[in-house]
C-alpha positions as CSV (number, residue, x, y, z in Angstrom):
1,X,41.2,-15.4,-43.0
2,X,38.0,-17.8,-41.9
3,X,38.2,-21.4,-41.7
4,X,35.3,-22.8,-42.8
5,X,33.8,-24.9,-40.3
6,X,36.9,-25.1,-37.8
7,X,35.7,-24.0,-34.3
8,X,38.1,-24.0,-31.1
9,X,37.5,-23.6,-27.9
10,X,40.0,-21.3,-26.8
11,X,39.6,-20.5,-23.2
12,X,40.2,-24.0,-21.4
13,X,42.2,-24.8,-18.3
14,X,45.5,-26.4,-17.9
15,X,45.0,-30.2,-18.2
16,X,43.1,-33.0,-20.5
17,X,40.7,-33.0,-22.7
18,X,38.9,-34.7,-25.7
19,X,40.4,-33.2,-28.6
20,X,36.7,-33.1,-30.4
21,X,35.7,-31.4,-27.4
22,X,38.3,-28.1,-28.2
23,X,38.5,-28.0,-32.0
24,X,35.9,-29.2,-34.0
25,X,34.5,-28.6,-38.1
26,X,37.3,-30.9,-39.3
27,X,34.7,-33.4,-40.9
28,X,34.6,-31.7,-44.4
29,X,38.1,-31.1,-44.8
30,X,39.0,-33.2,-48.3
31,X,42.6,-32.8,-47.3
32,X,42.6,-34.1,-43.6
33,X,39.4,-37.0,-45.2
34,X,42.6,-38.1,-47.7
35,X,44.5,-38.8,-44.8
36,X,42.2,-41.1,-43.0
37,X,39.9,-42.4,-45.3
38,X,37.0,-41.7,-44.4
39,X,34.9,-39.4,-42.4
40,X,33.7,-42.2,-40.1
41,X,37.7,-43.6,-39.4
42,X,38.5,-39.9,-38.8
43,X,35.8,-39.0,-36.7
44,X,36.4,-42.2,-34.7
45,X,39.8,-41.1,-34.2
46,X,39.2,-37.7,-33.2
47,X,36.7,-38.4,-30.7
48,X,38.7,-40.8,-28.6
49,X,41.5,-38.3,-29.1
50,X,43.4,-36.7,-26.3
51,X,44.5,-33.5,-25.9
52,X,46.8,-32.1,-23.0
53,X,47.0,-28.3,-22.7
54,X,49.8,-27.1,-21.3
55,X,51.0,-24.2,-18.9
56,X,54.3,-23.1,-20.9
57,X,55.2,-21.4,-24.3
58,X,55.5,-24.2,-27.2
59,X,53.2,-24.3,-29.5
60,X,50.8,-27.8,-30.7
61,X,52.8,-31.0,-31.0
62,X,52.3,-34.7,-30.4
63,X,53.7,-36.6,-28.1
64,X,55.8,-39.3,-29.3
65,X,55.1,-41.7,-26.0
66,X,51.4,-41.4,-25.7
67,X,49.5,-39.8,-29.3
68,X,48.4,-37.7,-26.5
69,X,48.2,-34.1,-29.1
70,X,49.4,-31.2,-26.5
71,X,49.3,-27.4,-27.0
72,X,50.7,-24.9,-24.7
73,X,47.4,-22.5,-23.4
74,X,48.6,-20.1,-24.8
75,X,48.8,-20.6,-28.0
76,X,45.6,-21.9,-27.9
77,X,44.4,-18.6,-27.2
78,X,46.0,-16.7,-29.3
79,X,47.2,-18.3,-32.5
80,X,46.0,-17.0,-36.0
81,X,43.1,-19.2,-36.4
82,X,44.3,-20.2,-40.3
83,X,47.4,-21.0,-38.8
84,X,45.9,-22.9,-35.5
85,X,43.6,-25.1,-38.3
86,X,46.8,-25.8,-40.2
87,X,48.9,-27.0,-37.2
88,X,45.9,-29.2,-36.5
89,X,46.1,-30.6,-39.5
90,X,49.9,-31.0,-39.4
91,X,49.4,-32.6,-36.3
92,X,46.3,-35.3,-37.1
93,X,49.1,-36.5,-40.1
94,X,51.4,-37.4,-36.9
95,X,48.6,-39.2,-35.5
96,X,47.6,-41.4,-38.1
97,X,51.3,-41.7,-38.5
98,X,51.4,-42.7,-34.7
99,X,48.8,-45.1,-35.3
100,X,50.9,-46.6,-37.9
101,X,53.5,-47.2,-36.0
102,X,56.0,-45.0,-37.6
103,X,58.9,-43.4,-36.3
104,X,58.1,-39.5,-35.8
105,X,61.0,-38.5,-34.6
106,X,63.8,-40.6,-36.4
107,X,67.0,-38.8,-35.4
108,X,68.8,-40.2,-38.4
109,X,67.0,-37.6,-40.3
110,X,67.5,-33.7,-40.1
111,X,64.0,-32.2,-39.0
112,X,63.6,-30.7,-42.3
113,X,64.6,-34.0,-43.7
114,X,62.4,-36.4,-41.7
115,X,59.6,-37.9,-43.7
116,X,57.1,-38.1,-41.6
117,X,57.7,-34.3,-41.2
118,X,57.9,-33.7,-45.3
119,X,54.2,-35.8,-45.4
120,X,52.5,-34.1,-42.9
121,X,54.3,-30.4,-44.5
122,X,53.1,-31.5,-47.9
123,X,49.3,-32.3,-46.5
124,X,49.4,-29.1,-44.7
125,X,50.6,-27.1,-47.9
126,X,47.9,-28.7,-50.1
127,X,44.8,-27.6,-47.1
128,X,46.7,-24.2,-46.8
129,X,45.9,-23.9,-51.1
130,X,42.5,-24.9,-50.7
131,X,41.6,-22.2,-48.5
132,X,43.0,-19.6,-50.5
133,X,46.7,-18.6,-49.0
134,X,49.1,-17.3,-51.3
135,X,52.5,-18.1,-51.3
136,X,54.0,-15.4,-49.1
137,X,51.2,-16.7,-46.3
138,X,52.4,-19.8,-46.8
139,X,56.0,-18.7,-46.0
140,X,54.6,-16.6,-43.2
141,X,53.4,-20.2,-42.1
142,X,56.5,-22.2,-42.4
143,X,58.7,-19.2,-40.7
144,X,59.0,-20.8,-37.0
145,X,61.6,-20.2,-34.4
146,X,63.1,-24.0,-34.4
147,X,63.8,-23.9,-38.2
148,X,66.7,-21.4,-39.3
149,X,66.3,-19.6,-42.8
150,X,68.6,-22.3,-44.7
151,X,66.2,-24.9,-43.4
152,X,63.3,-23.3,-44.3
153,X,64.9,-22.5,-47.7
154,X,65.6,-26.4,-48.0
155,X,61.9,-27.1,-46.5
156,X,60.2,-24.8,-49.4
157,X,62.1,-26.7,-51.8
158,X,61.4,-30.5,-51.1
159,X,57.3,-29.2,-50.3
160,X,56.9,-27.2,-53.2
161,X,56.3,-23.6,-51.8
162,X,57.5,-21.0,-53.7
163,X,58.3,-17.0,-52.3
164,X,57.9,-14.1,-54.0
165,X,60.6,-12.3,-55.4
């Protein structure tokens, strides 16, 4: 499936980087432009961005210390790009998040559970309809080694995706 507009760059060394400077196209999504505002507070935001690529096996995440976004290299080269695009967008909710001050990782709250986690799922969700996935893609989406099948199950329900049967 094409993203329309999202570029990456996916062969870059081990270190930091400007975010804008590895993914770009994310001016004209309406999803990630209801997030921030506007295109100028986003594109500010983006561009003075970092983003630390990283030698082992995780994935794209923020980093709750710094807002520094981090992937590991390797998913950066090899990800699905619909799914890559929709991490990114998962991942610019933490920031602005971040930039609000709120708590991203509030261990009173079950991961699946965590609001910060339901708003950026639900904005992720709403992009991932926009570009045309189906529900099963969706699913394929959500189905990620750190969240068993009850939590998924329990994460469907509170974002509004619905399987198959």
């Amino acid at each position: 499936m094409r993203v329309r507009g999202f570029r990456t760059r996916r062969q870059v060394h081990v270190g930091e980087h400007r975010f804008s400077d590895v993914f770009t196209g994310l001016d004209d999504s309406p999803t990630l432009l209801r997030v921030f505002g506007t295109k100028t507070s986003m594109s500010k935001i983006t561009r003075h961005l970092k983003l630390k690529v990283e030698g082992f096996d995780w994935g794209l995440w923020l980093d709750r210390d710094t807002g520094t976004v981090c992937i590991s290299r390797r998913y950066l080269e090899s990800a699905r790009l619909n799914f890559l695009y929709l991490d990114v967008v998962h991942v610019l909710v933490h920031v602005k998040q971040f930039l609000e001050g709120r708590e991203l990782y509030d261990q009173a709250f079950e991961y699946v559970d965590r609001p910060t986690e339901l708003e950026a799922y639900r904005y992720t969700i709403d992009e991932a309809r926009r570009m045309g996935m189906n529900e099963d893609e969706i699913l394929r989406y959500l189905r990620v080694d750190s969240v068993d099948d009850s939590e998924l199950g329990k994460l469907m329900e509170k974002i509004g995706v619905r399987a198959r049967r």
